[in-house]
Steps between C-alpha positions, in 0.01 A plus 500: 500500500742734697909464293714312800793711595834372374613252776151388528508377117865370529420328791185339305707516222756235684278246618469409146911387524538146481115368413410287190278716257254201461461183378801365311406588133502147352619499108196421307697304213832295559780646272476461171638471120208764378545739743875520472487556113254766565744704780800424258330642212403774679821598611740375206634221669606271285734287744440068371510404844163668544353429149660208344457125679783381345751750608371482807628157545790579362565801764618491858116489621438125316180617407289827357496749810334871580638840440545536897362852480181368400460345897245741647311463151370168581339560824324864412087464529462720211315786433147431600624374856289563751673699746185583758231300627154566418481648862716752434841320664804463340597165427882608445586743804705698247211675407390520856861655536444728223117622550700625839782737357202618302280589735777648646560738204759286362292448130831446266669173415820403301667175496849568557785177438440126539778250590480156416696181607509192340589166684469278158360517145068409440418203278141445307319304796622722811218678684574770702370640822612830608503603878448850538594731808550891595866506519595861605308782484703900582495775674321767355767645180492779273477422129469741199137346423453620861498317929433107499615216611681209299325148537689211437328152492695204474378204302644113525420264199468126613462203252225213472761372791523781690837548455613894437575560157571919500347790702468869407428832670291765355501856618262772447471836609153621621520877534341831548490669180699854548343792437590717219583863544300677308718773254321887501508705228615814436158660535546339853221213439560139486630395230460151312678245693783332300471161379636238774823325399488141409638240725915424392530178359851342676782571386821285585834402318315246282271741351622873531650492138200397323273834717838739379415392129160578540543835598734517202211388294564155451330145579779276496511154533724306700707250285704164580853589392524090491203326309305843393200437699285820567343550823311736697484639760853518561662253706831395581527154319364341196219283539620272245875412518577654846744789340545765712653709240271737255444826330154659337383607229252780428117390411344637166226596689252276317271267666169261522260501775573156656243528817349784685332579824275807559615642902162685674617427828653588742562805395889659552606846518621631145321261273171591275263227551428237339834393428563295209779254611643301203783245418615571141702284255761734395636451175906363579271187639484560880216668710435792748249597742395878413153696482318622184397820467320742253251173480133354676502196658219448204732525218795261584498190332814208546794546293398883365813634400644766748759688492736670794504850648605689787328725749597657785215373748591772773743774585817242483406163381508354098349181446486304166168483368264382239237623272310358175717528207357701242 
């Protein structure tokens, strides 16, 4: 199949504007008490209102209530979703949407920023339905991972009632990988290409401090100046009594293997597959998302002691990493 010339895919690219993806994707379970320990302990949350009945009723809410970021979670079809029809036709027209930039040499994909809104707080028994549609899709821009277009789809939750309850908008870039200049040496043949950069994590008043100290060579932790609470990542208020005030302290570097993940696909310039993505206990009591290095995906076993180091990953960056302690 011949590549379409520009405005012929951004024309084709258009008609997508404004049309549902599908079929609504119907939550499979209504909200409820087990899943909402599970995303709390996952991500330290540790707010009653979400865990404990009791103060629930005592709260503003009269009752136990969701994390509200935990909105699109009830309405995902999971992993083994089927996303094509035996036939070969896509049963969500974002892959229809996507086998198109493809075949149009646009192979690379990155999920950019997602924006949520929330009209009122979930309660155990609410079943969602979320209402999905292409919201905006640009002109053709010029990214560092290379030319693409940003796709934004725009999802409305409804309740058992069909009354709105939140929406969200998810972007993703699907671009054309750039091509990387190959360096010659000084016998005048090509020389090894250099190892492609890693994508920049953000980086925004919240956060900058706690990157700084890494170069420095330090994992710190962020630190309620109030009640003493850890957290992490950083974030502007405490979780627990709603300080805004804090300072941090610097991690001993000593750790347990709390949960791990082993990343095949897909595969991202400047990473050396498989990826071993973990979430370790670190030893002041809080946790961190990191990878583990100088170790098979054989050989880890939950709560192996670890201990911190740091590497430079590419010509600029320093992340804080883990290997087996000795």
């Amino acid at each position: 199949m011949a590549e379409m010339s520009r405005d012929e895919l951004e024309s084709a690219l258009q008609k997508y504007v404004g049309q549902e993806i599908g079929k609504p994707w119907v939550a499979k379970d209504p909200v409820n008490v087990a899943m909402i320990r599970h995303f709390c302990a996952a991500v330290g949350d540790t707010n009653p209102v979400y865990l404990d009945a009791a103060a629930g009723e005592r709260s503003v809410h009269g009752a136990l209530v969701a994390p509200p970021t935990m909105m699109d979670a009830w309405t995902m079809p999971g992993m083994g979703a089927a996303w094509v029809h035996s036939e070969g036709e896509p049963q969500d027209r974002q892959v229809e949407l996507h086998r198109l930039l493809s075949e149009n040499g646009y192979t690379g994909v990155v999920a950019t920023n997602q924006e949520q809104e929330y009209e009122r707080y979930l309660r155990p028994g609410d079943r969602l339905t979320a209402h999905i549609v292409f919201d905006a899709i640009s002109e053709q821009k010029a990214t560092p991972l290379g030319i693409g277009y940003f796709i934004t789809t725009k999802y409305t939750f409804l309740d058992q009632n069909q009354e709105r309850v939140g929406s969200m908008s998810f972007r993703v870039l699907k671009y054309k990988p750039a091509q990387q200049t190959q360096p010659v040496a000084e016998d005048g043949k090509p020389a090894a290409p250099s190892k492609p950069r890693r994508i920049r994590p953000p980086m925004g008043h919240d956060n900058a401090w706690w990157w700084n100290a890494v170069k420095e060579g330090e994992l710190r932790i962020q630190r309620c100046a109030s009640c003493g609470t850890l957290r992490h990542p950083p974030r502007p208020m405490c979780s627990v009594c709603r300080s805004v005030e804090w300072d941090s302290i610097v991690s001993s570097g000593k750790g347990t293997l709390h949960s791990h993940t082993v990343l095949h696909h897909p595969k991202f310039p400047g990473f050396d597959y498989p990826v071993i993505c973990a979430l370790v206990d670190l030893e002041e009591g809080t946790r961190i998302v990191s990878n583990i290095i100088d170790c098979t995906p054989e050989e880890l076993k939950i709560d192996m002691p670890l201990t911190l180091t740091f590497e430079k990953v590419d010509d600029e960056m320093i992340l804080p990493l883990f290997r087996p302690a000795k």
